[in-house]
N, C-alpha and C positions, 0 to 999 in steps of 0.2 A: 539683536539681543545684547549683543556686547558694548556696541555702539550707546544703549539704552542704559547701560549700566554704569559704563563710564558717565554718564551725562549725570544722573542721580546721583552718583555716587562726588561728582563735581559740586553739585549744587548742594551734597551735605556738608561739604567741609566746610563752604562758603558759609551757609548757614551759620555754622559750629562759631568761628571766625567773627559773625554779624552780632551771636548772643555774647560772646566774651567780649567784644567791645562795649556793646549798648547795655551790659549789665550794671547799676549806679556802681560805684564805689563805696557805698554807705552802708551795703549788704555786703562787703567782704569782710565778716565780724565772727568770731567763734563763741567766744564769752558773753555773757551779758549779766546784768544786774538783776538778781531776783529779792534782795532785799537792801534799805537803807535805813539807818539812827542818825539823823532823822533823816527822815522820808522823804520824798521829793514833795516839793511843794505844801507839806505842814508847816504848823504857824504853833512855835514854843512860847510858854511863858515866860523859861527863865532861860539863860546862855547854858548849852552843853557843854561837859566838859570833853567831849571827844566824836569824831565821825566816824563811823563804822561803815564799810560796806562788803555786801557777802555777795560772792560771784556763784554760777552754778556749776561751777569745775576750779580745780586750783587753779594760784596763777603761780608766772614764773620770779622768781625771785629777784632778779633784775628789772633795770629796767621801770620801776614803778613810781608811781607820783602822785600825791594826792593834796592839793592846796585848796583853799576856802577862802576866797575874795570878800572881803565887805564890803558894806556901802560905802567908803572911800577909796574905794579900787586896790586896798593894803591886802595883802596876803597875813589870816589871823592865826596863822596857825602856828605851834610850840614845838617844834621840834619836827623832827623826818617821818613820815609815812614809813607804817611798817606789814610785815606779814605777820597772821599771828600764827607762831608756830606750831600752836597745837589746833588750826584750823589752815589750811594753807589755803583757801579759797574766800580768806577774810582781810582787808582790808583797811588798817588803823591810821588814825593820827590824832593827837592834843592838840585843842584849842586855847585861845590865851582866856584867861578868865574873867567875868565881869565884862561879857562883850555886849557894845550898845544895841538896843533896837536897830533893823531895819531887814532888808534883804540880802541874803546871801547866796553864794554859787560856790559849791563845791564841786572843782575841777579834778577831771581824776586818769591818768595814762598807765596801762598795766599789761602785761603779755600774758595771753592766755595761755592754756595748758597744752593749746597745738602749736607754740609758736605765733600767735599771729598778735601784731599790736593793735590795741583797741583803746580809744577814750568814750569819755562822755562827759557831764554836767549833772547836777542833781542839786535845783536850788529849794530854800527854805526860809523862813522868816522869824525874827525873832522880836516877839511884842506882838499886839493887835493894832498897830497904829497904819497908816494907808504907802505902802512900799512904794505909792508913786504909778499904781496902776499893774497891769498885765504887764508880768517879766515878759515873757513870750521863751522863756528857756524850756528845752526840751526837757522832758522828763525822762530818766535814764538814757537817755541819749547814746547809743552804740555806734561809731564810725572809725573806719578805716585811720590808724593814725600816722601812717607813713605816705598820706598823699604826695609829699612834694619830692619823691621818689618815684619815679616814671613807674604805672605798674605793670608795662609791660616786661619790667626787667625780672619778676619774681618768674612770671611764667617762660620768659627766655630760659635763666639759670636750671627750672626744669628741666625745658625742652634741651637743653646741651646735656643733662644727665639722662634722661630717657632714651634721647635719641643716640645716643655713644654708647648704651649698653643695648639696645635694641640693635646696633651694628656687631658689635662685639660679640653679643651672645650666637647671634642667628648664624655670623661666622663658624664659631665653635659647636654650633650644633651641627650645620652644614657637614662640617668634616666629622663632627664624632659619633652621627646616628643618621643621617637623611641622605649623605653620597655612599654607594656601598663601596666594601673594600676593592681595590682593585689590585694588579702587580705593581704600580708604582702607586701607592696610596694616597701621594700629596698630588698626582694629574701633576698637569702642566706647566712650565714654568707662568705659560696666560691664568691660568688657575690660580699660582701661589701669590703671583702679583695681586690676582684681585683681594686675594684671600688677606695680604698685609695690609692693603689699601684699608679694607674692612676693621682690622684689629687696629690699627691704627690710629685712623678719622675717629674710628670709637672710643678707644683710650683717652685721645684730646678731647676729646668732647665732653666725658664723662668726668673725665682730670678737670678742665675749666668749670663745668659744673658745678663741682663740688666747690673748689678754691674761690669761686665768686659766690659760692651761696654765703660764705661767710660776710662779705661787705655786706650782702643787700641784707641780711640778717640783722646783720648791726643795723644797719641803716633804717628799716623798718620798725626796731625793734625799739629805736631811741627817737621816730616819729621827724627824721629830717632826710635830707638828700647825701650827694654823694659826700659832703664834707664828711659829715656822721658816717659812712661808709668807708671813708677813709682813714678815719680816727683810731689808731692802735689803742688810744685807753679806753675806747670804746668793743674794741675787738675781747679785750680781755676781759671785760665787763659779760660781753655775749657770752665768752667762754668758761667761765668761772659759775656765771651764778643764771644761767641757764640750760634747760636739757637740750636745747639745741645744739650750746656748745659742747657738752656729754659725748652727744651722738658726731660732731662733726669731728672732734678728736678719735673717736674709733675712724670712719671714716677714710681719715687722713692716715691712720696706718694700714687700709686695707688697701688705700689705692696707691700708697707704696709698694706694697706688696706685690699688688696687679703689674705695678710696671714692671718689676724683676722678675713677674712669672713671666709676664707678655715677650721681654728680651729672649727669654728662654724658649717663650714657642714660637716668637721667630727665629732661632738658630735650629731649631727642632725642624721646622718646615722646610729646610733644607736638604732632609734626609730622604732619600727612597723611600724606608720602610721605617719610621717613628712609632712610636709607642701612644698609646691612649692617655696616657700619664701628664701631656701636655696640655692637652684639651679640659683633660678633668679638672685640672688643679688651676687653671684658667676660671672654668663653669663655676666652681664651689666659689672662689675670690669675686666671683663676679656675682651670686648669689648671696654672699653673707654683707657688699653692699648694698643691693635692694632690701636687705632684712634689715639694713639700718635705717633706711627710711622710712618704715614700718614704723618704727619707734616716735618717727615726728609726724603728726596729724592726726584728724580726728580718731584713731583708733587708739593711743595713747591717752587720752580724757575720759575711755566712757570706763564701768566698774568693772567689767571682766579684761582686763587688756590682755591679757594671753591669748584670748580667743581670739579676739575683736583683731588685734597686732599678728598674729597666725594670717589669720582671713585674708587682712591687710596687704601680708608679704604676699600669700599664694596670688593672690589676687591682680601685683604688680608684676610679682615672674613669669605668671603665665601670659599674662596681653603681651611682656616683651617677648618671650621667647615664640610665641606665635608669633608676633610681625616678624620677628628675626628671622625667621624661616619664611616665611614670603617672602622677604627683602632677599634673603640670601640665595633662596631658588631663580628668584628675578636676576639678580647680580653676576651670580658663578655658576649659575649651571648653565645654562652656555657655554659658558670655558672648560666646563668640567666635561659635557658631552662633546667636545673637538676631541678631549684627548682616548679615547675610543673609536681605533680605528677598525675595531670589526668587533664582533658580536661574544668573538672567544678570548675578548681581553678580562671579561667577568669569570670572577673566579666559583660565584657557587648559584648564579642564576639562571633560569632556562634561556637559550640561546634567543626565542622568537620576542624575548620583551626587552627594549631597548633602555638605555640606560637614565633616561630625563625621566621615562616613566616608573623606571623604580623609586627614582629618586621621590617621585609626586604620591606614587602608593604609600611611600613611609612617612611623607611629610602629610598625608589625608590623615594617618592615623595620628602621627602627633597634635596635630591642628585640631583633632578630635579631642583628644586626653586636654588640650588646653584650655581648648573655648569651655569645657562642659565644667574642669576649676576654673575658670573665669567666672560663668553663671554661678556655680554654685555659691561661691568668694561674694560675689555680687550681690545676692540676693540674701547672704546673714549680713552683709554691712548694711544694705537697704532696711532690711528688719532693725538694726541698731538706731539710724539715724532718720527713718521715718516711719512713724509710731502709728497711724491711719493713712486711710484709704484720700481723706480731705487732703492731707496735708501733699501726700503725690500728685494730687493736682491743683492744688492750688497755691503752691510755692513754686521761686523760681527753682531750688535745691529740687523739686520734685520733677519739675518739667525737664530740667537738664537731666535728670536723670530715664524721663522714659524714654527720650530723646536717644541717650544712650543704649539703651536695652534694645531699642529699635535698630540701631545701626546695628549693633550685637548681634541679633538675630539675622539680619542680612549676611554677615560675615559667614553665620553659621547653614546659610544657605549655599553661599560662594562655595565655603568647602567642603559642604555636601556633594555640590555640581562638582567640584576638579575629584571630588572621591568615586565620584559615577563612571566620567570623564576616564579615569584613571584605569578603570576596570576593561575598558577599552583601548588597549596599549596600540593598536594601528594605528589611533587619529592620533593628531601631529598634535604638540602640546599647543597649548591657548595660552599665547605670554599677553593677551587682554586679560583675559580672566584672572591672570595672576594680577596684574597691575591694578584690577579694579579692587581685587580685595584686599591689596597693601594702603590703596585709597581708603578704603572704607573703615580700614585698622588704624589707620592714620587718624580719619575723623573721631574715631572709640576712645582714642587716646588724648586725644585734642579734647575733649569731653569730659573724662577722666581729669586734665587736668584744672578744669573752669570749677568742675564739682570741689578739687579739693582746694580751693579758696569761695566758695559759697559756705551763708552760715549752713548748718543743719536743715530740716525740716521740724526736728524735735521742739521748737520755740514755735511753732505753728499748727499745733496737732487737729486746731476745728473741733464744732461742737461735739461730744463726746456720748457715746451711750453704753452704758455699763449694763448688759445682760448677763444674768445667771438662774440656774435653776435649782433649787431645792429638794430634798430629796426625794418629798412627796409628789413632784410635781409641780410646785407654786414656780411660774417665772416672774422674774424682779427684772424690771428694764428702767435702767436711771439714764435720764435726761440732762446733760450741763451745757449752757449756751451762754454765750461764745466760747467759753471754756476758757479764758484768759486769764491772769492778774487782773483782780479788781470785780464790780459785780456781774453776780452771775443768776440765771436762770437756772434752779433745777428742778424740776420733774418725775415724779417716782409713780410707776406703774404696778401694781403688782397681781397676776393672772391667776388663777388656778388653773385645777389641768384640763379643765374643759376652758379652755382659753375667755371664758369670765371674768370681771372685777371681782376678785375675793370681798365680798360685805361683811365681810369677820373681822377687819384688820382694824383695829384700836389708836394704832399710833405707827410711824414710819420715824427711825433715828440716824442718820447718816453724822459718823464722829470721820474728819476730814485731820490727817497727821502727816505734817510735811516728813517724806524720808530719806531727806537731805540735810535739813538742819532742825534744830529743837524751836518750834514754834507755837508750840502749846497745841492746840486740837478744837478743830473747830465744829462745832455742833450744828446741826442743821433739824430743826422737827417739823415732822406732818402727822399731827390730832389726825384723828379719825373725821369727818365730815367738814374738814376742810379744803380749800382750793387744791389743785392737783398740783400746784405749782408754787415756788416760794422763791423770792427775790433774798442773797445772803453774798458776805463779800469770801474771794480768796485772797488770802494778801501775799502772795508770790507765786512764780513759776515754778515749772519741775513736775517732781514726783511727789504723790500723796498715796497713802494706804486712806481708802474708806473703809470703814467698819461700817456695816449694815444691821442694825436691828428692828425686827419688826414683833410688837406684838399684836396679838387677836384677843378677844372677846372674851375668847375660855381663861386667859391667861397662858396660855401656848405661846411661844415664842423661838424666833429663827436669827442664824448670826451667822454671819460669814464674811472674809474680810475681798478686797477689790482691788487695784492700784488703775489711779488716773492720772496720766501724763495731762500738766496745765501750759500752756501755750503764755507768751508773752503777747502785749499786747504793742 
């Protein structure tokens, strides 16, 4: 069985490892364009005086670039691209005036609102005269803009913060709730050794982390390699006029701080009988940087962030502080059970249950309290960033994430079995079992962090069907296909309560009101003894409020309003 375990649990990580490679780079995008003045690929009559374009979340204030090439390859535009500050998810710049016919490409570089740099293209025409054939330019065009920055280094600079507080914490839990008290509280000098080894390796790690997220931040964030990474006017660029820089400056005083607490609870570990005081004020330093991270990614873009950013933090402390406590049972209790040399070294447990297995009884239950915030955490950020059932499967954002939930559940089997396991304090602890489910936490995590550089699922929601029921009975089931930007199918049914076409219904009105920006209201009608179906455009993604009105025959009439998530295309 364990044999078995380990072998799967090898072949996920492998997997894990297979999809974050072979995922394009083209999908590592958070932003995208849900509207443009002009449009991509319209054909104006006369020269505009300016380019407009409206992202579906803010962008960051640095960082941003917007030029318009014309048909002699000049850059025509009148001055700097701007944010407009009473829309910060909008997009400006002047054109020169009196500009000739022909084809143009508005190019455009901007930082989304999680941090991630993104460009695109949005060509147009100006005149009706022959551009010389198919541009062949993409339309809204969303890609990765820091390609020629290795992108294995964003997901390193994680993994050295993830991996140094998943050391650090599981240390500090180890000694402040999982090993129980004993007469010399700190065990063995084998014990304190490992126990520094732990704070330590963690500290570096987590210290490097941080201090390099800064370069690759610049470097990502200004669309070039290490030069741009190295560029101090570009660092102060990051730092000034975006929230990464914000959040990197707390940050950097908290992991000051950590280091003067951490000197403290190494000198502290020196003592027979130390105080709780050391650990705690370790744990809190080391929690109020994971709650900084919270502030960068997809949780900071969507409209509730308090919750969504809540969700966010619970959600990163509890997967570390569960591994950390697997890692740290795996690491030091070993060394923690040598230093018990008989059964009356415990000060307040019954004499017949040995000391690994208390240790595993308290760490079943916190493994318990974590995984169950983990799921919960998991499944409002899931609700947040995947809006249907289509879009979980048929996105990569959706596959990597059942992918995830899958392992999840496995973990939560593992510590089901050592909570069984545990109840049975004779048998000899299973240091397989532990390793397989550090493996498996390992792969959770590894997962976790491919998720947070995938776009959403929200830009993919699939065809949609709005049911409701009215209070007499009538149900109203609306039909939108594909549900994307651009045209669409839709379909209105409407039941009574003997599950019949109501023959009374007169007319069907579906008014479509984007509820992200003012885009007038789009009307959609089905007459009475017309087709069941109507061909009509949406002209952007996001969110729309439907208002639904139907009348009947008697002149009776129903209203109720809807909200449909539109998918990009």
């Amino acid at each position: 069985m364990n044999r078995f375990l380990r072998k799967w649990t090898g072949f996920a990580v492998i997997a894990c490892i297979i999809v974050l490679v072979l995922t394009p780079a083209s999908v590592f995008a958070h932003a995208y364009v849900v509207s443009s003045n002009p449009a991509a690929n319209e054909t104006l009559d006369t020269s505009p005086e300016m380019i407009v374009i409206d992202f579906n979340e803010p962008i960051e204030a640095g960082f941003h670039k917007l030029e318009v090439i014309g048909p002699n390859g000049d850059d025509v535009t009148d001055g700097e691209a701007a944010i407009d500050p009473q829309k910060p998810s909008r997009l400006t710049v002047s054109l020169q005036s009196d500009l000739p016919e022909g084809l143009y490409t508005a190019k455009w570089n901007v930082v989304s609102g999680d941090g991630h740099a993104i460009s695109g293209t949005i060509p147009f025409q100006i005149g009706h005269g022959d551009p010389g054939g198919e541009s062949g330019l993409p339309i809204h065009s969303t890609t990765d803009g820091g390609s020629s920055f290795p992108g294995w280094s964003l997901l390193l600079v994680r993994w050295l913060f993830y991996g140094g507080m998943t050391a650090y914490l599981g240390a500090v839990v180890f000694h402040a709730w999982l090993l129980p008290r004993m007469d010399n509280a700190w065990g063995s000098e084998r014990l304190k050794r490992r126990s520094r080894v732990l704070w330590l390796s963690g500290l570096i790690a987590s210290s490097a982390g941080i201090l390099l997220s800064l370069p690759q931040q610049t470097a990502d964030d200004a669309g070039g390699g290490w030069k741009e990474a190295l560029d101090p006017a570009l660092w102060r660029q990051t730092l000034v006029y975006t929230t990464f820089g914000e959040i990197w400056k707390v940050q950097l005083l908290l992991l000051g701080g950590l280091l003067l607490w951490t000197l403290y609870l190494l000198r502290a570990s020196r003592s027979n009988r130390p105080s709780q005081l050391p650990l705690l004020g370790a744990m809190l330093l080391g929690l109020g940087l994971l709650l900084s991270k919270a502030f960068i990614g997809h949780a900071a873009t969507v409209d509730l962030r308090g919750p969504a950013i809540a969700a966010d933090f619970l959600h990163l402390t509890a997967s570390l502080i569960w591994l950390g406590g697997v890692g740290a049972i795996a690491f030091l209790l070993p060394a923690a059970a040598k230093t018990v040399a008989g059964e009356e070294a415990l000060k307040s447990a019954p004499s017949h249950l040995p000391l690994s297995w208390q240790t595993v009884r308290r760490f079943s239950i916190l493994a318990f309290i974590m995984v169950a915030i983990l799921v919960l955490s998991g499944v409002y950020g899931s609700l947040l960033h995947v809006p249907t059932l289509y879009s979980l499967t048929h996105t990569t954002y959706g596959l990597v994430l059942l992918a995830k939930i899958a392992l999840t559940l496995i973990c939560l089997l593992l510590g089901g079995w050592s909570f069984l396991r545990g109840r049975q304090a004779r048998k000899p602890l299973n240091a397989a079992g532990i390793w397989t489910e550090l493996g498996a936490g390992l792969a959770v995590l590894l997962l976790a962090g491919v998720l947070a550089n995938l776009p959403t699922a929200a830009a993919s929601p699939g065809p949609a069907a709005l049911i409701h029921q009215l209070d007499d009975g009538t149900k109203v089931t609306i039909r939108i296909s594909p549900n994307v930007a651009g045209t669409n199918t839709f379909q209105v049914n409407v039941l009574g309560p003997d599950g019949q076409p109501r023959s009374d219904v007169d007319q069907v009105t579906l008014e479509l009101a984007s509820k992200e920006m003012d885009m007038g209201t789009i009307e959609i009608l089905f007459p009475g003894g017309s087709p069941p179906e109507v061909s009509d455009l949406i002209t952007m993604g996001g969110r729309w409020n439907v208002h639904v009105h139907i009348l009947t025959s008697s002149l009776d009439s129903y209203d109720y309003d809807t909200e449909l998530t539109v998918g990009n295309p």
